[in-house]
C-alpha positions in Angstrom: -30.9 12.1 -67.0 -33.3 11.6 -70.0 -35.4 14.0 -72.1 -35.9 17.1 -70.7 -35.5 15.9 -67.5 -33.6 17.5 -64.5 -31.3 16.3 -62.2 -33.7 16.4 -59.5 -35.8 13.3 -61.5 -32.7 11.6 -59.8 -34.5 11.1 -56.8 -32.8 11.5 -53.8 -34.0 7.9 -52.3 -32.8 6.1 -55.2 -29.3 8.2 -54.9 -28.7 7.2 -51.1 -29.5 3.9 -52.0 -26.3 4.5 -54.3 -24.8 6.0 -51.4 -25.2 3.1 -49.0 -23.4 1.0 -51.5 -20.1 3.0 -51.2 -20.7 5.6 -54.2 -20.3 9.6 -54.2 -23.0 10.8 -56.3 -23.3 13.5 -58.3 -26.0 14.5 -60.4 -25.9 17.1 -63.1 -28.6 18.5 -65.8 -27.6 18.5 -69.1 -27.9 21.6 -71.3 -31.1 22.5 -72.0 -32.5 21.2 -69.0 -32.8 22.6 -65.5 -30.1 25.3 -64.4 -27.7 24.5 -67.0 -27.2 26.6 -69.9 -30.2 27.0 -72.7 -29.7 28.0 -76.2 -32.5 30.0 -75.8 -31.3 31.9 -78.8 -31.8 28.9 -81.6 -35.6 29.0 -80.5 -37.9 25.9 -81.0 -36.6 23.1 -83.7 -38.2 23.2 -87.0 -38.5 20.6 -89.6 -35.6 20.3 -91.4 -34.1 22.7 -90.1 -29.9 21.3 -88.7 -30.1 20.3 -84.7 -28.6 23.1 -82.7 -26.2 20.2 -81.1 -25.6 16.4 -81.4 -25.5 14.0 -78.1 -21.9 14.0 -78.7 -21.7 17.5 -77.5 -24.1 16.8 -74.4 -21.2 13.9 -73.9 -18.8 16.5 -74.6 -20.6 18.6 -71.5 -20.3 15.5 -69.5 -16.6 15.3 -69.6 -16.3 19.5 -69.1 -18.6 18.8 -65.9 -16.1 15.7 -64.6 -13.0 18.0 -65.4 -15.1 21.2 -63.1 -15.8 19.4 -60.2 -12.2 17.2 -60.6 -12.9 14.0 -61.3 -10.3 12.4 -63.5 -13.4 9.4 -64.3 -16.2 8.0 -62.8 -19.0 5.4 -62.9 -21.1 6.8 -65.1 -25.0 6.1 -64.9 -27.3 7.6 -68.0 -31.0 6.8 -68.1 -33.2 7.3 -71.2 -31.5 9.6 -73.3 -28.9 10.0 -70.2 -28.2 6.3 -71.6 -27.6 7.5 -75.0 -25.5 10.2 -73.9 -23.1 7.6 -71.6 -23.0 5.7 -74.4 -21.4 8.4 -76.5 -19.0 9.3 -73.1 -17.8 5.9 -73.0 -17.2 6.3 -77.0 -15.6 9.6 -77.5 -13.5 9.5 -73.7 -12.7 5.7 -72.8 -10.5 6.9 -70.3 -13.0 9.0 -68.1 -15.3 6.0 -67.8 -14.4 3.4 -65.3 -18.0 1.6 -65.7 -21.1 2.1 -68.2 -24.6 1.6 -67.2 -26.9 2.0 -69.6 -30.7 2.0 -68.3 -34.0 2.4 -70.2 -32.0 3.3 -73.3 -31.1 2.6 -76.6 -27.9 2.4 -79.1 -29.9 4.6 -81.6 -33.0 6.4 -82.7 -34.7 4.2 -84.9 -33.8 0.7 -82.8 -36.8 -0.3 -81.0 -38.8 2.5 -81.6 -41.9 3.8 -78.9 -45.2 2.8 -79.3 -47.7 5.0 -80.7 -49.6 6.1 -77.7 -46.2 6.5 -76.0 -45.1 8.6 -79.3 -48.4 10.3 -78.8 -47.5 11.2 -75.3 -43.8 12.1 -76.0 -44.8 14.6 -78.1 -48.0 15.9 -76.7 -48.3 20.0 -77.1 -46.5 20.5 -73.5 -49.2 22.4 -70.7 -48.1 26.2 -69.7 -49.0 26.6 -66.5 -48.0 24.7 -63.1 -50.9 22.4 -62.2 -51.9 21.8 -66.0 -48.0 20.6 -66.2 -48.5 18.4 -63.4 -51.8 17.1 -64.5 -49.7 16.4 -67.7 -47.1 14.4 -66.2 -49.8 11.9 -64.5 -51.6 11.8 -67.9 -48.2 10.7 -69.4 -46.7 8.6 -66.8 -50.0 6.5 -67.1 -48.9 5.5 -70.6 -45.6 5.4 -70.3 -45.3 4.2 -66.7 -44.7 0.6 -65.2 -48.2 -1.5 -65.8 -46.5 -3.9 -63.1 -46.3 -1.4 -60.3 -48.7 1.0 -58.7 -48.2 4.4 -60.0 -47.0 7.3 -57.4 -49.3 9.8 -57.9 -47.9 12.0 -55.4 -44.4 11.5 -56.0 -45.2 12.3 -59.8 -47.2 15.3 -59.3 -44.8 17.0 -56.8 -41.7 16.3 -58.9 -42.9 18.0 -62.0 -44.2 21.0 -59.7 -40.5 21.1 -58.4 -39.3 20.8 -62.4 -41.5 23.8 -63.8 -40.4 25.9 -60.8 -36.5 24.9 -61.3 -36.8 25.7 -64.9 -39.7 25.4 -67.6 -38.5 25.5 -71.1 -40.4 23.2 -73.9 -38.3 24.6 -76.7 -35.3 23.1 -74.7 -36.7 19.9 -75.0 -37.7 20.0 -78.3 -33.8 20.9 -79.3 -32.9 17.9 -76.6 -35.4 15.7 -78.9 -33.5 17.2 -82.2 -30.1 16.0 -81.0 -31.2 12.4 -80.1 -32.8 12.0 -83.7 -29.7 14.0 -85.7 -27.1 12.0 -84.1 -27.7 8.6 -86.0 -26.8 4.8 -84.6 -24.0 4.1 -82.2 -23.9 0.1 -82.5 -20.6 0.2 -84.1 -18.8 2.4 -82.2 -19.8 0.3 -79.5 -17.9 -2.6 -80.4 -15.2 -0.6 -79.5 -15.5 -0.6 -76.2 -13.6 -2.1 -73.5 -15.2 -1.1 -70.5 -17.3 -3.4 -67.6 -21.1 -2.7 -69.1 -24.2 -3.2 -67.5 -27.4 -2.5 -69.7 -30.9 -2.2 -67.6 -34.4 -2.1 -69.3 -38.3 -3.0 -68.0 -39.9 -5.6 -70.4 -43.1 -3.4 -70.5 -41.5 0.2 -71.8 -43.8 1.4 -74.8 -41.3 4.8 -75.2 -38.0 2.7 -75.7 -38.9 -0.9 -75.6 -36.9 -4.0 -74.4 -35.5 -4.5 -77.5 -33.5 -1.2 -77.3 -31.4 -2.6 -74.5 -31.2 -5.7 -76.3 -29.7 -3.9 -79.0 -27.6 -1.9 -76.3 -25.8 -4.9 -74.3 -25.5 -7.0 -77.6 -23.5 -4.1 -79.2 -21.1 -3.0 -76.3 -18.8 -6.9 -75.6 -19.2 -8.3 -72.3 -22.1 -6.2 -71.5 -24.6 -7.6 -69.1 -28.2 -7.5 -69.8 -31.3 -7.8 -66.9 -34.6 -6.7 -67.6 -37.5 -6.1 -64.9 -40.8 -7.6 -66.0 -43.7 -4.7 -65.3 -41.3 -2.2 -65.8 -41.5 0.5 -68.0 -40.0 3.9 -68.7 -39.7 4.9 -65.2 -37.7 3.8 -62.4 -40.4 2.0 -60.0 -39.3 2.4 -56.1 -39.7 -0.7 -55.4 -37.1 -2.1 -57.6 -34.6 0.7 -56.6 -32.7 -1.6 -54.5 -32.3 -4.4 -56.7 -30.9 -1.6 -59.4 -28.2 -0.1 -57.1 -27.7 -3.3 -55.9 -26.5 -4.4 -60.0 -25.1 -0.9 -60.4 -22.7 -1.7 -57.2 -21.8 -5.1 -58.4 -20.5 -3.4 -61.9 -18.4 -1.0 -60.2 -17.1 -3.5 -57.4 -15.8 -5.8 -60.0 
């Protein structure tokens, strides 16, 4: 999953969709996020101070997780900075990725760079308590949401009440946030790879905008590009099916 997100921003509707198409899912929070481990002990990222980690580590973590739970390699699915982080899987262990999908997502920090009220939003002073963190999440989703589709108020709200109690660390974040900016461009490395790519963006995301996948599906070869008009940095229900629907027809070929 992306930026301080959990595993349970996965939602389970959009996973047995996945499920209906033949897949074993598993979903997993990277560190600094959820129940995995925090480096609570670097505190909050300073200015120009050295990240505490790169995304090559979190892609390092990735390939520890598939080696705990015994899975030799796997479809792997990475949204936002999830993308970023399959990305650098696919780059640093070819052989533990039998499909890429790269959604919302970019091949480096400064391609395609957000808007500024989505910047704005991204880097808002985060709320403390429980219903101000909610009330947060609405306030940001409205900027960086889909324009095309009705936002789910509910759906929001009671998923970032279920993420605070899970686990509520900003400073975790923040050092996710240092990583994505410390660990440069992978366009390159991405020519390297040989694996069946599919690269899925909306048209209307202000936070990593269209041109980020662009970027993405022009720098992996073969890669397949679709992009959802009205969508933006979320993944809208309605178009859940028609995404594990493309995500199917990757791993089936």
């Amino acid at each position: 999953m992306g930026l301080g997100a959990q595993l349970t921003h996965w939602d389970d509707g959009f996973c047995e969709l996945l499920v209906e198409q033949g897949h074993h899912v598993v979903r997993f929070d990277n560190r600094d996020a959820g129940l995995s481990t925090h480096l609570h002990d670097q505190g909050a990222p300073t200015t120009g101070a050295p990240s505490a980690y790169l995304l090559d580590d979190l892609a390092d973590d990735t390939a520890g997780f598939m080696d705990a739970i015994g899975w030799p390699a796997a479809h792997v699915v990475g949204a936002s900075m999830g993308g970023m982080i399959a990305q650098s899987l696919a780059i640093r262990h070819p052989a533990r990725v039998l499909t890429l999908t790269s959604l919302m997502s970019t091949p480096g920090p400064t391609v395609a760079p957000p808007t500024e009220a989505a910047f704005a939003a991204l880097t808002a002073r985060p709320a403390a308590e429980r219903a101000a963190v909610m009330a947060q999440a609405l306030e940001t989703y409205a900027v960086i949401g889909s324009p095309g589709y009705a936002m789910d108020r509910e759906r929001v709200v009671q998923r970032a009440g279920r993420a605070f109690d899970r686990c509520f660390d900003p400073a975790g974040t923040g050092r996710q946030l240092a990583a994505i900016m410390a660990s440069g461009d992978r366009t390159d490395l991405l020519a390297s790879l040989t694996i069946p790519a599919l690269v899925l963006h909306g048209e209307a995301d202000p936070l990593i905008p269209v041109e980020g996948g662009r970027a993405t599906a022009a720098a992996i070869p073969g890669a397949r590009l679709v992009t959802y008009p009205g969508m933006g940095h979320d993944l809208p229900e309605p178009l859940w099916p028609e995404i594990a629907r493309e995500i199917a027809k990757l791993t089936a070929a």
